[in-house]
N, C-alpha and C positions, 0 to 999 in steps of 0.2 A: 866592609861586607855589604854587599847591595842587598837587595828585595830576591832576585832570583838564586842565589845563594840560602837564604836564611831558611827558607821555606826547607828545603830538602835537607838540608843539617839538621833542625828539627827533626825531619821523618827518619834522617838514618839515627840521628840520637834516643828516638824513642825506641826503634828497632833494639838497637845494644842494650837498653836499659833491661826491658820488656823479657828478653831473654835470662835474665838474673834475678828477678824478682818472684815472690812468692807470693798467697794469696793474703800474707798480712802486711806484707808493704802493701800491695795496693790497697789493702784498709787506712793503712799508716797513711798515706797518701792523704785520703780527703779528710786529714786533721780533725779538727772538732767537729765538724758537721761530720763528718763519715761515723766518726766514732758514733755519733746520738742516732746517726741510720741506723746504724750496728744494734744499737741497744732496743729502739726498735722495733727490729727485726726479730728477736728474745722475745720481748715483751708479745707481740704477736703469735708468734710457734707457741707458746704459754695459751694463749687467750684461745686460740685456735683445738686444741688437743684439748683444752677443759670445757670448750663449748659440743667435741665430737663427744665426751664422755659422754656429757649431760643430758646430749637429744638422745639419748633409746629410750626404746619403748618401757623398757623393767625398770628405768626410773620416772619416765612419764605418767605410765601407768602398769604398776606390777601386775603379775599375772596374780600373786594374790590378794591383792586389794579386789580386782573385776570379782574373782570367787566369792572372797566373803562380802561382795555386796549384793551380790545376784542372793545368795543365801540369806542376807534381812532380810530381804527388799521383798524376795519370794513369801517372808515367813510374814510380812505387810511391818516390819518392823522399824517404822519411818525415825520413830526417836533414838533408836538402836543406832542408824546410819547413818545420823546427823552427829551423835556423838561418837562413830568412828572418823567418819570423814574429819571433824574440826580436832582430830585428836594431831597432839604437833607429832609423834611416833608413825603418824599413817602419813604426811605430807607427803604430797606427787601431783603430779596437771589434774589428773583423773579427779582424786578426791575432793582438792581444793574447787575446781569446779562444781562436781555433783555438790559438796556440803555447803558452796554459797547459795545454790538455787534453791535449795531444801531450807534453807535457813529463811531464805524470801518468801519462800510459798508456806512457811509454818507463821509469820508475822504477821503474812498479807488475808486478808478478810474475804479473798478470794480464792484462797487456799491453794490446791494442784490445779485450777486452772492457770495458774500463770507458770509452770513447771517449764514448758518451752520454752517462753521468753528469756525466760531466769536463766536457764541453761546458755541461749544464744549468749544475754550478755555477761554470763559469768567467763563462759569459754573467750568470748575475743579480748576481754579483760586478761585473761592468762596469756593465751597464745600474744598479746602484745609487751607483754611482761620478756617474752622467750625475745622478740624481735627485738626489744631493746637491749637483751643482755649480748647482741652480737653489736649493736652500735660503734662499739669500740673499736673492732678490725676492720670496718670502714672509715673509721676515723684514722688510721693508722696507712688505711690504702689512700686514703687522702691527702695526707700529711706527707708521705715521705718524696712522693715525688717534688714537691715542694721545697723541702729541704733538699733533695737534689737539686735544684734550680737557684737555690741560697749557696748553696755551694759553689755551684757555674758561676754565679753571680761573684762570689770574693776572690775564688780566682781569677777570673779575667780582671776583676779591679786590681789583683795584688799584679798580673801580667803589664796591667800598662802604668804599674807606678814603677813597677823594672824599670820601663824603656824610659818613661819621662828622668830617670837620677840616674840613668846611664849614658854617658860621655860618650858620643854618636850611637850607632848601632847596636843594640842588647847583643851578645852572644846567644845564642839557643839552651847554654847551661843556664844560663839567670832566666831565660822563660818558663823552661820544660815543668820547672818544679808547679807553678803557680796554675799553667794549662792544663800538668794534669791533673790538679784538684778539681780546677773546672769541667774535666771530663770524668773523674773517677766517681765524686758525688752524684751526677747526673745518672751515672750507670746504678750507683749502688740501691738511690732510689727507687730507680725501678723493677731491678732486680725485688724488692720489699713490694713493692706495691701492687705488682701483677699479682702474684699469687693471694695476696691479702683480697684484691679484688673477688679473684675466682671464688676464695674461701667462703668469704661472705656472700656473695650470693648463691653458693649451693647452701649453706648454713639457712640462709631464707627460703629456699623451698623446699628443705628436708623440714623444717617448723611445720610448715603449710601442709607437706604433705601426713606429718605423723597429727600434726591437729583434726586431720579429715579422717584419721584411720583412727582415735581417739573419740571421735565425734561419733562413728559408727558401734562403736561399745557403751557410750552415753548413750546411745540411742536403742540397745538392747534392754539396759539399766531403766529407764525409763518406761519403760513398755511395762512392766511391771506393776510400776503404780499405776499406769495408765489402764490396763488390764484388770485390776483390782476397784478402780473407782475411789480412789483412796484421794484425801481431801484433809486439807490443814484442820488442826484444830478448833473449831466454831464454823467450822465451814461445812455444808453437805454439797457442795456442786461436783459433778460428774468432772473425770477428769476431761483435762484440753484437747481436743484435736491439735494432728501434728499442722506446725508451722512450717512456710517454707521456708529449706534450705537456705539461710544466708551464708556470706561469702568466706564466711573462716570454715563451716561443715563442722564445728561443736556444738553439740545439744540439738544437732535437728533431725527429723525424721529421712 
């Protein structure tokens, strides 16, 4: 069998196969690497549907946490919302931020003047906390194209140790097996990988965007004491002028 031969035997072999096959042989197909694409793949849809629960708003910050804070906060009841906020029953973005800055400006000797700072970097402190818990579907959009490529890779090796133990010209039955692992890995990868990509990066700007719409409720919450002249304990200084806006938009004016 020549060169101009093999090539199209190939093409019509793959034709006949391709027509009988379903979508779990071609999983079968890219052997152990397909299978750990596969798995994955799971692992991802998991990580992905547990990261869309997590970002709303009513667990970030419920509507009535904002109430009954607006309601201390109104009545100047700073020790009241320090121990709601730290309480583990109220946990959410909202509270754990507002009750570390409250916690800072009750320690610090300068009292509610450091109220905005505290907020900035209590807020990018969280909101970095959220960026990390998606790290993983980009680790995943990373990885898998990869392993596609480890897969191309053992097949085309297992393709040319065919020809090398085979007595003149490989048949296209003793190729097709080993080629298509090298092309089914490749696909399956990416098939994983695109969408893990897309995920992950709306995942980062819905963070960004519910931390700015977060920020602007902090920033009603705080007017309050602001408003009041209310000041840590040992402390008389008037409250702080608003800071500006830094880049995450929690705890600024």
């Amino acid at each position: 069998m020549t060169h101009s031969t093999l090539v199209p035997g190939l093409f019509t072999l793959a034709q006949d196969a391709a027509a009988d096959k379903s979508l779990l042989d071609y999983i079968s197909q890219g052997r152990q690497v397909g299978f750990l694409i596969i798995a994955l793949s799971f692992v991802a849809v998991v990580l992905i549907i547990a990261q869309v629960v997590r970002l709303r708003m009513k667990h970030l910050a419920p509507a009535v946490h904002v109430a009954r804070l607006h309601e201390m906060l109104r009545a100047s009841d700073t020790e009241g919302t320090i121990a709601y906020c730290t309480a583990e029953e109220n946990g959410s973005f909202l509270t754990r931020v507002f009750g570390a800055a409250l916690l800072r400006c009750r320690r610090s000797a300068f009292g509610f003047l450091e109220l905005r700072s505290a907020l900035e970097e209590a807020g990018q402190q969280e909101v970095s906390k959220l960026q990390r818990s998606t790290e993983s579907i980009g680790l995943i959009a990373t990885v898998a194209p990869m392993l596609g490529l480890l897969g191309t890779v053992v097949g085309m090796v297992g393709a040319f140790d065919t020809l090398s133990t085979s007595e003149g010209v490989a048949r296209p039955d003793e190729l097709a097996g080993d080629i298509s692992v090298a092309l089914i890995t490749t696909v399956m990868g990416l098939i994983v990988a695109i969408p893990c990509t897309a995920a992950y990066a709306w995942l980062r700007n819905r963070i960004d965007a519910m931390a700015q719409e977060i920020g602007r409720t902090i920033d009603d919450l705080a007017s309050h004491l602001e408003s009041a002249g209310a000041s840590a304990p040992g402390a008389t200084q008037p409250a702080a002028k608003p800071a500006p806006r830094p880049r995450t938009g929690v705890g600024t004016a």
